[in-house]
Structures are given as C-alpha cells and as structure tokens.
C-alpha positions as CSV (number, residue, x, y, z in Angstrom):
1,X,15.1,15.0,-40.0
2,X,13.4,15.0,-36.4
3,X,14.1,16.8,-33.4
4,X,14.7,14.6,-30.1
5,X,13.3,16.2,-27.5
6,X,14.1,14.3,-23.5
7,X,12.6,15.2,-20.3
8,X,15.0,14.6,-17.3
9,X,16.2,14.5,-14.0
10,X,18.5,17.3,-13.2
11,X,21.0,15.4,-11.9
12,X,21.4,13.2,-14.7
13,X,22.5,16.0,-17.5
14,X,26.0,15.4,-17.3
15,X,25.7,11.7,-17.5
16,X,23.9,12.0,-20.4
17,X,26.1,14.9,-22.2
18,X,28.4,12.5,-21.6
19,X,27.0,9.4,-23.3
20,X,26.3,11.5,-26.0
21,X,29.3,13.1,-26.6
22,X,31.4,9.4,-26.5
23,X,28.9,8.3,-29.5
24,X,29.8,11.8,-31.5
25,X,26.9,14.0,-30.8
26,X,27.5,17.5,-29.2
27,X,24.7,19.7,-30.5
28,X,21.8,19.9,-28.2
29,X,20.0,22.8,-26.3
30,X,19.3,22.5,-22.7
31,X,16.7,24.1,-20.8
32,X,15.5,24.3,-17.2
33,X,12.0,23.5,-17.1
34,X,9.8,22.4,-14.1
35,X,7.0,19.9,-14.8
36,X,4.9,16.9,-13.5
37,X,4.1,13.5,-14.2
38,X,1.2,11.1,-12.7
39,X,2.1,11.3,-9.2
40,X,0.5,14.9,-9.1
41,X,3.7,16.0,-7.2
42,X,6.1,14.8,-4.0
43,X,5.8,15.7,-0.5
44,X,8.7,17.1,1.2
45,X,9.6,18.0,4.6
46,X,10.6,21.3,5.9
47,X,10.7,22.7,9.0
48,X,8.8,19.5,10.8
49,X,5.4,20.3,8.3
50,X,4.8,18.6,5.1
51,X,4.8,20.3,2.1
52,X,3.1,19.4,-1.5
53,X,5.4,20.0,-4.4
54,X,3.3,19.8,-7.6
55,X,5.8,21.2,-10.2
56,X,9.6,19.6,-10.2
57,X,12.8,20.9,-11.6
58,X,13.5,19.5,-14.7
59,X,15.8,19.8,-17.9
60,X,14.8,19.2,-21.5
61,X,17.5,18.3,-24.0
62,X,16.7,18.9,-27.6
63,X,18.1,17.7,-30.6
64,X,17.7,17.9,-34.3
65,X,19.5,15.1,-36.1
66,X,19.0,12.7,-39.0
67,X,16.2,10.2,-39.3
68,X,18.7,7.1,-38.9
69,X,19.7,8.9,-35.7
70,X,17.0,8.9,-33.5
71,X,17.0,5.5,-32.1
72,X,20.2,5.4,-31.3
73,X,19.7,8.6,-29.6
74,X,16.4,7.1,-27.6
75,X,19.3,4.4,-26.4
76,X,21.7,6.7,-25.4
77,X,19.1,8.9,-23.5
78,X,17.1,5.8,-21.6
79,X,20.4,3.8,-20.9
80,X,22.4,7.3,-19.3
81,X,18.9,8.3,-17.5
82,X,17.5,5.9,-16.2
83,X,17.3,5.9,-12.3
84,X,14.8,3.0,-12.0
85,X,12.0,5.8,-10.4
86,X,9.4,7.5,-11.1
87,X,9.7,10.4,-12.2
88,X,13.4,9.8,-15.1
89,X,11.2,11.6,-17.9
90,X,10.0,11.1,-21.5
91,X,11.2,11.6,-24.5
92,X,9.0,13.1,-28.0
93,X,10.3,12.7,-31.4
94,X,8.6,15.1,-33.8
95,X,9.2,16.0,-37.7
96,X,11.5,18.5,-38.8
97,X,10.3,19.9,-42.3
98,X,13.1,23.1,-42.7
99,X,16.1,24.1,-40.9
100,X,17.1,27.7,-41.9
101,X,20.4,28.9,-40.6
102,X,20.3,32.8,-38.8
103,X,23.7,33.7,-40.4
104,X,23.6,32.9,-44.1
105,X,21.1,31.7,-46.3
106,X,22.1,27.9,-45.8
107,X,18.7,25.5,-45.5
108,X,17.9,22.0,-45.2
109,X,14.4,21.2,-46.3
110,X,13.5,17.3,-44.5
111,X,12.0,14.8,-47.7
C-alpha cells in the first residue's frame, strides 16, 4: 500500500475530485496548506505598490490506496491539474506499512 500525497492549485480541487471520482476513487483527505516552489514567491499588486508573496494557498490531497493504484492515480492527478504554469504542484508517493482502523480492531499490515 502507499499513500498519494498531491500538491495543487486551489482552483483545481474540484476538477480533480472529479476525475477521480469518474475512475471510482472517493476516499481522500484535503487540506489547505500554503507553500512555495522555486520562484521564491509572486508579486502582486495592491493599492498601486508591489507586494512580495512568498507563501501561496495551496491544497494537498492524500490518498492511501493499493500499490497497482498509484499510477493511475499519478494520471488522474497530472492530466485534471495541469495548468501548463509554474506553480500546478507535486505529487510524493511514500510506503504504507499498517493501517489500523479507530473504530474496531480491523488492520491491514502492507507486504
């Protein structure tokens, strides 16, 4: 098992949720994170003055789902994403060794 973890523009969550769902996969959390990449930052106007932004809104998607999942995951994420500009995100894929459930004593330990 591995957990899917995206990096994306906030605009973009519903297109992917979307493109997920169609390809039967609903279970994610969804965070609101603020981040940046290698452009250090945008500049934005307000008020007539220039203004250095260094940390930008972001939302991270996680998953935990099978091993044969996670490329077509990667797919799903990149092609329902993508803008074309700096700044669409990343996306980690990291081992899952044990997933215990809260409610009964149900666990999945990863081979």
């Amino acid at each position: 098992m591995k957990t899917v973890k995206a990096v994306i523009r906030p605009e973009k969550l519903e297109d992917v949720k979307a493109a997920l769902e169609e390809k039967g996969y609903f279970a994610m959390t969804v965070t609101e994170v603020k981040g940046r990449g290698a452009q250090k930052g945008i500049c934005l106007q307000y008020r007539g003055k220039q203004i250095k932004v260094d940390m930008i809104p972001k939302t991270e998607i996680e998953m935990v789902v099978g091993d044969e999942d996670v490329r077509p995951i990667i797919e799903i994420l990149r092609n329902s994403a993508r803008t074309g500009k700096f700044g669409d995100g990343k996306i980690f894929v990291y081992p899952v060794e044990i997933v215990a459930a809260i409610r009964n004593d149900d666990e999945i330990v990863s081979e």
